[in-house]
C-alpha positions as CSV (number, residue, x, y, z in Angstrom):
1,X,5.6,-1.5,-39.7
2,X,4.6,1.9,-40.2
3,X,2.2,3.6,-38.2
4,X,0.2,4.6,-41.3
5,X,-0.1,0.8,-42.2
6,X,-0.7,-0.8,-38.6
7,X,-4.8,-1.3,-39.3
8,X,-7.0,0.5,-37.2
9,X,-8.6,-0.8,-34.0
10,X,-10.7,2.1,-33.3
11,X,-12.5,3.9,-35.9
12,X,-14.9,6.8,-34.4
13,X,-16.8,8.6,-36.9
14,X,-19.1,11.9,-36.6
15,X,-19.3,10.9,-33.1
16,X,-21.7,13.7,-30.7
17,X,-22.7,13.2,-27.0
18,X,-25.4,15.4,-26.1
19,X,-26.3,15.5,-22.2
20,X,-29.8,17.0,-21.2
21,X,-32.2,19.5,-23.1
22,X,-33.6,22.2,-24.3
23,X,-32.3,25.4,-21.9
24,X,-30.0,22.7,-19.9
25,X,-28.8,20.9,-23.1
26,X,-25.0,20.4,-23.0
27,X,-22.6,19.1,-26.0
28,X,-20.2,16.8,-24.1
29,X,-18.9,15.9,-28.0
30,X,-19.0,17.8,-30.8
31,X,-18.7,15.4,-34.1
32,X,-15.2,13.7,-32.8
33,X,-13.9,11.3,-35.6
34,X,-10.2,9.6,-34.9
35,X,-8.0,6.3,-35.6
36,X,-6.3,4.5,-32.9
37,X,-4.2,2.0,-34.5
38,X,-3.0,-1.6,-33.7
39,X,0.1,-2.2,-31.5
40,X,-0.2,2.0,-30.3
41,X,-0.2,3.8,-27.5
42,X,-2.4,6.9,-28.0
43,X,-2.6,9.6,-25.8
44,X,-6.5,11.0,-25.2
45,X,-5.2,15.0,-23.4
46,X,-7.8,17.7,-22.0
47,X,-8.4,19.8,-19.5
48,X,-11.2,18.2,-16.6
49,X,-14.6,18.5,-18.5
50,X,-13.1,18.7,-21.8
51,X,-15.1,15.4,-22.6
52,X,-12.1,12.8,-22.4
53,X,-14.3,10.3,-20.3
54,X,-17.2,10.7,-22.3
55,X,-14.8,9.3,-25.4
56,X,-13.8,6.3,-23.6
57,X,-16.9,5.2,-22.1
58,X,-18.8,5.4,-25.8
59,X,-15.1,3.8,-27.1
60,X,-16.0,1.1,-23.9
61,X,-19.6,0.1,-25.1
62,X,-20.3,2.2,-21.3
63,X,-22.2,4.5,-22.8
64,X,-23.6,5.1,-26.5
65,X,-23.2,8.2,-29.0
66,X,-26.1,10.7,-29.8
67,X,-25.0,10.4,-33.5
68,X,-21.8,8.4,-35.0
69,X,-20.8,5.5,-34.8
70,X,-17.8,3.4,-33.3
71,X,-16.6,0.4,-34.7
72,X,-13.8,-1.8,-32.1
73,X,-11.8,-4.7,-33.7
74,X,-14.4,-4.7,-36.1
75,X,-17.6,-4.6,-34.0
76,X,-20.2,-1.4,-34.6
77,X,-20.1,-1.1,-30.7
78,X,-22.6,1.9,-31.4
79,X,-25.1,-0.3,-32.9
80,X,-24.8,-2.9,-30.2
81,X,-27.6,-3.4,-27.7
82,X,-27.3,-3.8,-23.7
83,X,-26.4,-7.4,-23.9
84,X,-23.7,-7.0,-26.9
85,X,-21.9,-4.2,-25.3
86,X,-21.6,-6.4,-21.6
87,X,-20.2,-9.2,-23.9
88,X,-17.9,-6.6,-25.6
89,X,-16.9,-5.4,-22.5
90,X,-16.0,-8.8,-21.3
91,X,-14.0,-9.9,-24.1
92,X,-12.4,-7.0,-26.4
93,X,-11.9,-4.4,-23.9
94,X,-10.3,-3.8,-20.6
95,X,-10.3,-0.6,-18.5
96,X,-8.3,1.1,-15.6
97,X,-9.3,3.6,-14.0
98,X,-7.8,6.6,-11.3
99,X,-9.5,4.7,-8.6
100,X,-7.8,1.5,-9.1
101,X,-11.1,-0.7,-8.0
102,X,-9.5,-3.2,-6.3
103,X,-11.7,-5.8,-4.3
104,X,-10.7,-5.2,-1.0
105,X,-10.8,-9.0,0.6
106,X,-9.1,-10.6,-2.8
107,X,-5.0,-10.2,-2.7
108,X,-3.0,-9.1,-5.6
109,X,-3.0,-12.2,-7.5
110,X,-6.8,-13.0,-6.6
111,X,-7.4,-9.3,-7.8
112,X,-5.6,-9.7,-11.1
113,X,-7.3,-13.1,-12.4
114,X,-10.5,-11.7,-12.0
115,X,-11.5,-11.5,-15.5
116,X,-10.4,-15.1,-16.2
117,X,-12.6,-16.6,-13.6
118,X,-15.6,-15.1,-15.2
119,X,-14.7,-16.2,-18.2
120,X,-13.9,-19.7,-16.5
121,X,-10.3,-19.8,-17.4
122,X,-9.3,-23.2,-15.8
123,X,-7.5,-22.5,-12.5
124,X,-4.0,-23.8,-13.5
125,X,-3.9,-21.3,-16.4
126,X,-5.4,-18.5,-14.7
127,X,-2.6,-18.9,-11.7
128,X,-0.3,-19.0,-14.9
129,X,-1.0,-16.0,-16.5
130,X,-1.7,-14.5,-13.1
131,X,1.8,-14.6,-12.3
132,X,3.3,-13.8,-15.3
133,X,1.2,-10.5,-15.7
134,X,2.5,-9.6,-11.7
135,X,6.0,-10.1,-12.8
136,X,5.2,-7.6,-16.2
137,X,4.0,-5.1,-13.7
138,X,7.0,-6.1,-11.2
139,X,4.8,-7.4,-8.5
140,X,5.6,-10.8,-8.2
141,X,6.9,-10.7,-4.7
142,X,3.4,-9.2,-3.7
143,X,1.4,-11.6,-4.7
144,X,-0.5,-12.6,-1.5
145,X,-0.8,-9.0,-0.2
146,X,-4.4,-7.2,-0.3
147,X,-4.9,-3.6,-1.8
148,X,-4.7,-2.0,2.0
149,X,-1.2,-3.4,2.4
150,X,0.0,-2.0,-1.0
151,X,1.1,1.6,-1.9
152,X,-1.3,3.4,-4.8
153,X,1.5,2.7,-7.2
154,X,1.5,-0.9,-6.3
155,X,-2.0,-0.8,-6.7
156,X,-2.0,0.4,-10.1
157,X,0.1,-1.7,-11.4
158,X,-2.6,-4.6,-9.8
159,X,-5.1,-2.7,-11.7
160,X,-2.9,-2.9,-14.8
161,X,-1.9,-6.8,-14.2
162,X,-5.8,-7.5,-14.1
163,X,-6.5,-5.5,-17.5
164,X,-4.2,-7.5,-18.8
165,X,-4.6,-10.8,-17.6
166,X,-7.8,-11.7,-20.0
167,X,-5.4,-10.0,-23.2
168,X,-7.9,-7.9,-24.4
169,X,-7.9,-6.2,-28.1
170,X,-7.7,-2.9,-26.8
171,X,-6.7,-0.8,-23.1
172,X,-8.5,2.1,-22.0
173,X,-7.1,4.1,-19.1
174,X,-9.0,7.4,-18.3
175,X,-6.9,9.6,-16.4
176,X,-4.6,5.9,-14.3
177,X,-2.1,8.8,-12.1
178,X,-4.5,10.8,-11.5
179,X,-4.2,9.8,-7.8
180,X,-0.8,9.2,-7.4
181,X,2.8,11.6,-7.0
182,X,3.6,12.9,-10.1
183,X,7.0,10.5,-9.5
184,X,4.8,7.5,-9.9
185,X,2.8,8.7,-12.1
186,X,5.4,8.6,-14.8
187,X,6.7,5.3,-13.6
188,X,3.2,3.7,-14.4
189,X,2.7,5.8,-17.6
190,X,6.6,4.3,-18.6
191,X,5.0,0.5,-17.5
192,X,2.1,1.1,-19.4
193,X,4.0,2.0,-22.7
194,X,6.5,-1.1,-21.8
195,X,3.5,-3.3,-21.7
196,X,1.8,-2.5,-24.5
197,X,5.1,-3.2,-26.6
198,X,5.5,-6.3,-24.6
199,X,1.5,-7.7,-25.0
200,X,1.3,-6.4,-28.4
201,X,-1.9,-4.5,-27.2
202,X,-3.4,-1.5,-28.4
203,X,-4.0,1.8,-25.8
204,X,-6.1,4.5,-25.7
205,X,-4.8,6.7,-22.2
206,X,-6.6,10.0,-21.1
207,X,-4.3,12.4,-19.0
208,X,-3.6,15.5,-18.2
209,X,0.1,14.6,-17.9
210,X,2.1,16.6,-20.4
211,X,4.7,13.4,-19.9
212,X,2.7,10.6,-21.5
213,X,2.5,12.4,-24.7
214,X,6.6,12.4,-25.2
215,X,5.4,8.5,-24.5
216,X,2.7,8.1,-26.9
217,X,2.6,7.2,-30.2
218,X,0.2,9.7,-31.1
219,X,-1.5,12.4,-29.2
220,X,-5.3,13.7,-29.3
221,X,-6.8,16.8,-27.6
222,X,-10.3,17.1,-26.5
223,X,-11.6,21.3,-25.8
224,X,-14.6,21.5,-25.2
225,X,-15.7,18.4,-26.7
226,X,-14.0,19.2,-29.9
227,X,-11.1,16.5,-31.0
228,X,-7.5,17.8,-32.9
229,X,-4.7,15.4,-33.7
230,X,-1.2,16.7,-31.5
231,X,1.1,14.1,-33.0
């Protein structure tokens, strides 16, 4: 399949994110419209403060547009209320983020299946899929060990296991090496393409790193709010 004929997952139109006003009014987005398809891995680049995590988080259901809209898998996440987005959040879309947030007291595998114990995945399965999602990420022989036992690389790829474990629609990473060595930093950015080819999920991935978008299937760049198309 094409990438022009894989059908869209995200569709942002006319999108604007507009912080403040009057004198202290600032345009975080500036009428962003883009595609990210099915199956992809897109690359979301930017300097810091070029509006990147304002993107994901309206993409997210974290936060909603000034004017635009965002449809997800099919849902007009901009016309969703509190309530919708949470349940939006909980089943369509996962996130990882630069900080890992990792539950310090829960071990790896305890860490990864917590999306399927809130959604009351039975505990046979979740173990299950727990352990196949470690092995994706290469973890399997750290199962028991708690993020403070775990290099940040390991704990990434914890971070990444438990994004994954409830199979959401679509993976949003905003900026997922931006505290680790710039050698595992690729090495997650190459697991995260590997997964989203093996899961059949769809990616949207901010960074700085000039690497990920020699991974990507398509690139975006975000200046000052403003969005152009790379590759």
């Amino acid at each position: 399949m094409t990438s022009m004929s894989r059908p869209p997952v995200v569709q942002v139109t006319g999108v604007s994110r507009t912080y403040g006003s009057g004198g202290t009014q600032v345009r975080a987005l500036r009428n962003v419209s883009c595609i990210v398809r099915q199956g992809e891995l897109t690359a979301l680049v930017g300097r810091s403060g070029s509006g990147k995590t304002t993107l994901l988080n309206i993409i997210g259901g974290l936060d909603a547009p000034s004017t635009g809209s965002v449809l997800v898998a099919g849902q007009e996440v901009s016309a969703m209320n509190e309530r919708d987005r949470t349940a939006f959040r909980r089943d369509t879309v996962a996130f990882i983020f630069q900080s890992f947030g990792l539950i310090p007291i829960l071990s790896a595998a305890e860490n990864a299946g917590v999306p399927l114990r809130i959604a009351g995945v039975p505990a046979r399965e979740r173990e299950e899929r727990v352990a196949l999602m470690l092995a994706l990420v290469g973890l399997s022989g750290h199962a028991a060990q708690r993020p403070n036992e775990l290099s940040g690389g390991q704990q990434q790829r914890v971070a990444i296991a438990r994004a994954l474990a409830g199979s959401p629609q679509l993976l949003i990473a905003d900026e997922p090496t931006g505290q680790l060595d710039s050698q595992t930093g690729r090495q997650i950015l190459r697991l995260l393409r590997t997964v989203v080819r093996s899961e059949g999920i769809t990616a949207l991935v901010a960074t700085h790193d000039p690497v990920l978008i020699d991974l990507a299937d398509t690139a975006l760049r975000l200046d000052d709010g403003v969005l152009t198309q790379v590759g």
